[in-house]
C-alpha positions as CSV (number, residue, x, y, z in Angstrom):
1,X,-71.9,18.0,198.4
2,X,-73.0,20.3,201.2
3,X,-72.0,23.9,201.6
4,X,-71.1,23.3,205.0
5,X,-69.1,20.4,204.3
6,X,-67.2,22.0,201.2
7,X,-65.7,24.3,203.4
8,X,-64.9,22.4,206.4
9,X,-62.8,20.2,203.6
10,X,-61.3,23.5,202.5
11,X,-61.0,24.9,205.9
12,X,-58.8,21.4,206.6
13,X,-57.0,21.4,203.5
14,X,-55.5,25.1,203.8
15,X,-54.9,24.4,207.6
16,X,-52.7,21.7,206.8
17,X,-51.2,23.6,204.0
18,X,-50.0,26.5,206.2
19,X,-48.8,23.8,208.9
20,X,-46.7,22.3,206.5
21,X,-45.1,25.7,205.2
22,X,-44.4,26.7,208.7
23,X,-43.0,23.4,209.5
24,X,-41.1,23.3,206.6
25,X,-39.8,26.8,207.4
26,X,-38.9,26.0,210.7
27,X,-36.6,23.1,210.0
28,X,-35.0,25.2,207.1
29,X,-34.1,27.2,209.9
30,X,-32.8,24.5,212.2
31,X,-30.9,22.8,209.8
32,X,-28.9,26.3,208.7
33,X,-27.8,27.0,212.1
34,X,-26.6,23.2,212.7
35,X,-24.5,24.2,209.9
36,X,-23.4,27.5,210.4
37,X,-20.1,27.7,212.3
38,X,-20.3,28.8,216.0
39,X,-17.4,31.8,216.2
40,X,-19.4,33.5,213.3
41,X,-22.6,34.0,215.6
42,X,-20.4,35.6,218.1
43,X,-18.0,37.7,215.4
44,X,-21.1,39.1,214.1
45,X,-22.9,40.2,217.0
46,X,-25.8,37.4,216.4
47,X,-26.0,36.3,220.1
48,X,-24.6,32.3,220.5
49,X,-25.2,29.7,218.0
50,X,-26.6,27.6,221.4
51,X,-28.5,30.9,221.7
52,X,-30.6,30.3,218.2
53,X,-29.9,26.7,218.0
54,X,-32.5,26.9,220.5
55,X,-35.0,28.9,219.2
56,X,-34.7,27.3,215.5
57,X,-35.0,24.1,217.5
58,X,-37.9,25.3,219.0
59,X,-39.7,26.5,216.6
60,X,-39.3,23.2,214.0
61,X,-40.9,21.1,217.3
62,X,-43.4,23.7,218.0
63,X,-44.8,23.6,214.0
64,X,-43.8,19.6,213.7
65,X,-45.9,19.1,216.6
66,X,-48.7,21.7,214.9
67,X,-48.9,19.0,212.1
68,X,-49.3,16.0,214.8
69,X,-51.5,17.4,216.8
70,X,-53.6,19.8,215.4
71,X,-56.6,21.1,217.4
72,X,-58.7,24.1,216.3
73,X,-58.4,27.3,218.2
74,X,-56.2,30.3,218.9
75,X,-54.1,29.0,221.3
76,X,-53.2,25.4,218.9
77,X,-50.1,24.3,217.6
78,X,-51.0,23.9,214.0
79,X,-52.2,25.7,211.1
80,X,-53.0,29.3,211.8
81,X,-52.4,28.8,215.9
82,X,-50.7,31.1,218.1
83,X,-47.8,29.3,218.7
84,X,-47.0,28.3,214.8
85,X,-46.9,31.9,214.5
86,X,-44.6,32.7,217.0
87,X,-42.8,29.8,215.8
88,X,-42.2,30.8,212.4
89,X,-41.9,34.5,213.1
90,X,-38.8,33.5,215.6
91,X,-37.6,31.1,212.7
92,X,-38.1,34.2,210.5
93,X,-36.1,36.1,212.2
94,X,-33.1,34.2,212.2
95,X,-33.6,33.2,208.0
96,X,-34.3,37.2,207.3
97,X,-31.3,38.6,210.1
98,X,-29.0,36.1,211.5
99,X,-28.4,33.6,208.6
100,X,-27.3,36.5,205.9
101,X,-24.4,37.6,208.5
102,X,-23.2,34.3,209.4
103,X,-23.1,33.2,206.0
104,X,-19.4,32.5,205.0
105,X,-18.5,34.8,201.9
């Protein structure tokens, strides 16, 4: 097998990997805020559960669209593009912040 072509293949592979994570990250975070009970957002001081409903929502089309559609380049849905990141770093957010203080205990 060729050099060249060893590492486009691996190139592709981890691509799709990180898509997938991000995707599957994304729709974690979707999912949790259809869940979560609106008055709680509020209560909390966690903006409006239309507020992150939103951005989760957002985010899970932006990254599902990533895997799709995936072109090469910084400014690409997929894989390590600019707006997976911001995707997953807005879904981040509300996973690592919003989600522990709405959480019913």
């Amino acid at each position: 097998m060729d050099g060249k072509l060893l590492i486009a293949w691996i190139q592709l592979i981890t691509f799709y990997v990180a898509g997938f994570l991000c995707a599957a990250i994304a729709v974690w975070a979707f999912v949790d805020c259809l869940i979560r009970r609106g008055p709680r957002f509020e209560a909390m001081s966690k903006r409006t559960k239309g507020f992150w409903l939103a951005i989760t929502g957002g985010a899970a089309f932006v990254t599902v669209l990533g895997l799709v559609f995936p072109t090469s380049g910084l400014l690409s849905f997929g894989g390590y593009g600019l707006f997976n990141i911001a995707a997953v770093t807005a879904a981040g957010v509300y996973l690592a912040d919003v989600r522990p203080a709405v959480a019913s205990r």
